[in-house]
C-alpha angles and dihedrals in degrees: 000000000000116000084212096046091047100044087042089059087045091061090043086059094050098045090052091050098042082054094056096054123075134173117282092225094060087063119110102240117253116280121273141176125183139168129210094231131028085214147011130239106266112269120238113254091247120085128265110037112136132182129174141226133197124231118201096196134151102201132058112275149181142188137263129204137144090195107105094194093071130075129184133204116227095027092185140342145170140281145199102239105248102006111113107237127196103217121183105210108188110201108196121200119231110205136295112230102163125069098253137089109244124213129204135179106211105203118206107196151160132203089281116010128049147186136212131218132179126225134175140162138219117239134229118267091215106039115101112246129245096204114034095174132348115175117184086171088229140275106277148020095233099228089317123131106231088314115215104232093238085067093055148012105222089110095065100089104139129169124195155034099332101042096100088049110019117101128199119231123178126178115230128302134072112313106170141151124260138188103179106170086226102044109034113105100251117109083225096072089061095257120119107243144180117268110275102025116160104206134206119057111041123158115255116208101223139184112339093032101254130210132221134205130184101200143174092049104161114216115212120236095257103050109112094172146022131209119203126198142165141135136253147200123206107202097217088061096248133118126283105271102211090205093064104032100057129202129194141183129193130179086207111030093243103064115055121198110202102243104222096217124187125237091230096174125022128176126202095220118051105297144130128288130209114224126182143166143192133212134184137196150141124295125261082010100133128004096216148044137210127189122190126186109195124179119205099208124049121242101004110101136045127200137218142168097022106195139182118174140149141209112234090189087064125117132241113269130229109267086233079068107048125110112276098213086184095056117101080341115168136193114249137163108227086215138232119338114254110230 
């Protein structure tokens, strides 16, 4: 082979390769994005408030929020690739007008990189709440066999209104939590379940067919209805029977008024099934409120996405439709407190 031809590709080789290669200081650095604080102070529940924080980023970024009660200033903006830019970002509260403190995760991001900040909001004393109590009972067991609820606590993971006030009370049997891969309410798990289950823990009422009250729920003054909600499985694969899976409510924990509640979503093999129910009253008409869910037959149902939530926007309702807490009302202990 030519000496020429062969020493002429060699230097071909080298020059492509010397092309590809450049400095590494002439490398824009890696991209970063970082915040001054992981979380705010929380606002106050009238308009107006506003705090900063301040973003260290390299790369151009925006933000990302679902809240619609917050705003930013600036919401996005450009940067130099590689070149570490201070940026004061001023979030700014609209009001609170429901009686429940409202949280928010304000995410600043690149392409690659992202941040995240915490935001919540007080909410107004006398503003009538939206949620006045959700429990999903948590995503694990932490190590725990099927836990009874009086051994641990993991289950207690309420949102709303009552969670500061409200207290748990169950009769005697097995009431325990449970996160069976085939029988938790999430679609992922191959079962068939109502829009917006959340899956894993979910309470399982066991030998001796316990009850369980939530109890010592205050309602606010201008509250004038209630809406209940919360899902169930019947182990045999068949529809709730109301008859059997009982469900009560009481103004005054003594007195128990049977909730008519409506199979919303069912399911021919063994799902999960929506339930839900709607009272109405006076206002002002009863400080507390007690929910009891019964069962009449032991090991047979488990429980999941318990909610009890209200409309302030909604009208008065006619007296002939109010609840009659008088009407088919039973005496009934709520049971022992659960520590």
């Amino acid at each position: 082979m030519n000496k020429k031809f062969i020493l002429a590709a060699v230097l071909g080789v080298l020059m492509v390769v010397t092309s590809c290669y450049k400095d590494p200081e002439t490398q824009p650095e890696l991209p970063m994005i970082s915040i001054d604080k992981t979380s705010l102070e929380p606002f106050a529940f009238a308009a107006g408030a506003s705090q900063q924080v301040t973003l260290t980023v390299n790369r151009d970024w925006s933000i990302q929020c679902d809240a619609d009660w917050l705003s930013f200033d600036p919401e996005s903006g450009h940067v130099q690739a590689g070149e570490n830019t201070k940026v004061v970002v001023t979030v700014t509260a609209l009001t609170n007008d429901v009686g429940n403190m409202r949280k928010a995760t304000v995410r600043f991001k690149t392409s690659a990189k992202y941040a995240d900040l915490s935001v919540q909001q007080e909410f107004d004393p006398d503003a009538a709440p939206t949620l006045l109590y959700y429990n999903a009972f948590g995503k694990d067991l932490a190590g725990l066999d099927n836990p009874l609820v009086t051994a641990t606590d993991l289950w207690r993971c309420e949102e709303g209104s009552a969670v500061n006030d409200l207290a748990y009370y169950k009769t005697s049997g097995d009431l325990s939590v449970r996160n069976s891969s085939t029988s938790n309410s999430s679609a992922g798990a191959g079962s068939e379940c109502y829009d917006g289950a959340s899956g894993n823990n979910h309470l399982f009422f066991g030998s001796d067919a316990p009850s369980l009250t939530i109890g010592d729920i205050p309602v606010h003054k201008k509250l004038s209805m209630l809406e209940f909600s919360f899902g169930v499985f019947h182990i045999d694969g068949q529809k709730v029977p109301e008859s059997d899976f009982l469900v009560y409510v009481s103004n005054d924990s003594e007195s128990w008024v049977p909730l008519e509640y409506e199979v919303v979503s069912e399911y021919s093999e063994p799902k999960w099934c929506f339930c839900k129910a709607e009272i109405a009253f006076e206002m002002a008409s009863f400080d507390m409120l007690y929910l009891k869910f019964a069962p009449k037959t032991a090991s047979k149902y488990r429980v999941d996405d318990i909610r009890i939530s209200s409309d302030p926007s909604y009208g008065q309702t006619p007296a002939s439709e109010w609840i009659d807490w008088s009407k088919g009302a039973v005496s009934l202990k709520p049971g022992t407190v659960i520590e």
